[in-house]
C-alpha positions as CSV (number, residue, x, y, z in Angstrom):
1,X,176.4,105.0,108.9
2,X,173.4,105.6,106.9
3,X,170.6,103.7,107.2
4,X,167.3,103.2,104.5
5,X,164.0,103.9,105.5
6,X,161.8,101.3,106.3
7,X,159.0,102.1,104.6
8,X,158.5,102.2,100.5
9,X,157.9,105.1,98.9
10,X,154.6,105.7,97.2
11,X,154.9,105.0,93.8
12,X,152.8,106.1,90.9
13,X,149.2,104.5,91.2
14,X,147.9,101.9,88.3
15,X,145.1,103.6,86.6
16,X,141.8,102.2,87.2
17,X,139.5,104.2,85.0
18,X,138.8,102.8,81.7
19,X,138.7,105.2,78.8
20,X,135.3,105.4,77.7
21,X,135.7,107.8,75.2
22,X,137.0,105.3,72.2
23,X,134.4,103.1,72.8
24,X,131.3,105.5,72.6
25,X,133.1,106.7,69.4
26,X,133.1,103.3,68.0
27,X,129.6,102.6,69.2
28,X,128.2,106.2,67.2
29,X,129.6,105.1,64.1
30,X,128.2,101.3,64.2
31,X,124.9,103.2,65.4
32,X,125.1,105.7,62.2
33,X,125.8,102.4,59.9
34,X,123.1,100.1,61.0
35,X,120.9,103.6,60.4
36,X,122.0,103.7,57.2
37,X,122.0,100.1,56.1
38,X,118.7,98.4,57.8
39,X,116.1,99.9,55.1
40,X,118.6,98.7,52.3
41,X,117.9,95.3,53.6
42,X,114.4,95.4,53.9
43,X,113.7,96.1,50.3
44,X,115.0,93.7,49.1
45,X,112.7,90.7,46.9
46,X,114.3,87.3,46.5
47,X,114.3,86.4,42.8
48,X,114.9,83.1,43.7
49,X,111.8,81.7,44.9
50,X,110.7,78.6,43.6
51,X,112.9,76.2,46.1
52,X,113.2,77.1,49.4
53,X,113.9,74.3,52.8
54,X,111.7,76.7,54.5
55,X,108.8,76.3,52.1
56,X,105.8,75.7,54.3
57,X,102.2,75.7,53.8
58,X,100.7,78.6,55.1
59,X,97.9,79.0,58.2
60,X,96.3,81.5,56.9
61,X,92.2,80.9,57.2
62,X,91.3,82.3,54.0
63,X,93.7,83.3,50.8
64,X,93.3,84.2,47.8
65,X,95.3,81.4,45.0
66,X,97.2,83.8,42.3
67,X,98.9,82.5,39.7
68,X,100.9,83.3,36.3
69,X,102.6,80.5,33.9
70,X,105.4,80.9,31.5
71,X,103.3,81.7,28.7
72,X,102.2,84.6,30.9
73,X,98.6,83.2,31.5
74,X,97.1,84.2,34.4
75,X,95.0,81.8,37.1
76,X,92.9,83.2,40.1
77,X,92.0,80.8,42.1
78,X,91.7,77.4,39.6
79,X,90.2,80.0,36.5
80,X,92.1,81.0,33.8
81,X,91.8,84.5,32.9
82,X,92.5,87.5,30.5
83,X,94.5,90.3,32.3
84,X,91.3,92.8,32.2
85,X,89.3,90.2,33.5
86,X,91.8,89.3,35.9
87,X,91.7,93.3,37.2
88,X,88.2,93.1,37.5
89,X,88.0,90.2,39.6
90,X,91.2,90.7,41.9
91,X,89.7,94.5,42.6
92,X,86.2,92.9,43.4
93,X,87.8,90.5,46.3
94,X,89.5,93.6,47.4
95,X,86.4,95.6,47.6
96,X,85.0,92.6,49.8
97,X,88.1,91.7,52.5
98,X,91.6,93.7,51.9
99,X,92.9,91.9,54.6
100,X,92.8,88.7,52.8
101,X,96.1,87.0,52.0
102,X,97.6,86.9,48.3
103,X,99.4,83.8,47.5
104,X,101.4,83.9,44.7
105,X,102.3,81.3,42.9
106,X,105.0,82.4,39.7
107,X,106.8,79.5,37.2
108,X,110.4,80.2,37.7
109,X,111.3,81.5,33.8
110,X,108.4,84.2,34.1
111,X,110.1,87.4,33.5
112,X,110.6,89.9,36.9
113,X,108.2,92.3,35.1
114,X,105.2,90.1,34.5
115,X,104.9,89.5,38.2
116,X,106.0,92.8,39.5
117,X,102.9,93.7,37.1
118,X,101.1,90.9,38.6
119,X,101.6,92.6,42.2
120,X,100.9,96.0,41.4
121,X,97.2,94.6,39.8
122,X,96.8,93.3,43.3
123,X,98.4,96.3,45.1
124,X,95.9,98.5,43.4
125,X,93.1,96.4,44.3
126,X,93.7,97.4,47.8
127,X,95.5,93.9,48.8
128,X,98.5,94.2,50.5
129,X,99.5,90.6,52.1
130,X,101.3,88.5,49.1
131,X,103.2,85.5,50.0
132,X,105.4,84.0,47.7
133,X,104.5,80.2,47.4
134,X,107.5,77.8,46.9
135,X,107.9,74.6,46.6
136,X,110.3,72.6,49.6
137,X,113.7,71.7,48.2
138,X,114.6,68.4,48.1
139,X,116.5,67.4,50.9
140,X,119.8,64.9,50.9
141,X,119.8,61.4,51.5
């Protein structure tokens, strides 16, 4: 008679490892796109500015009031002004306080040039904080 052993024999053992490889793989290339895409998203301007839900006042102690109509007139502060005049003035206050806030105020049918115009005036005055002013969008009963 033949009789089984009692005991089982040892099988092949379950891995327990997990293969890292793949994963560090995957991780490079999501590292290499973020590389790649974060300073696209940075330069980006929003064209669409004049209604926003996040529209707030700002804080700021002391800012300069900039702003250009339709007609392409020009306001700094409550003044009206020609754009030489406008130069003149904008590169004065930047002369006396650089660090002063810009806030820019632009009618919504003023063409992208005029107030990228507008912004290198100020960006040559030595002025380099410009907020965008917009008004709060109407929210729904």
């Amino acid at each position: 008679m033949a009789f089984g052993r009692l005991e089982k024999p040892e099988g092949s053992r379950p891995m327990s490892d997990i293969n890292m490889t793949p994963l560090i793989d995957v991780m490079l290339v999501l590292l290499v796109i973020f590389m790649i895409t974060a300073p696209l998203m940075t330069a980006s301007l929003r064209l669409d500015l004049p209604k926003s839900e996040a529209a707030t006042p700002s804080d700021a102690p002391g800012f300069i009031a900039v702003a250009i109509t339709p007609d392409g007139k020009l306001y700094l502060r409550e003044e009206e002004l020609t754009p030489d005049a406008f130069q003149k003035r904008i590169a004065e206050l930047g002369r006396a306080n650089a660090q002063m806030e810009v806030q820019l105020r632009a009618d919504r049918s003023v063409p992208y040039g005029q107030v990228a115009e507008l912004i290198g005036w100020v960006q040559a005055a030595g002025m380099n904080r410009i907020a965008f002013v917009a008004q709060a969008a109407a929210s729904a009963p």
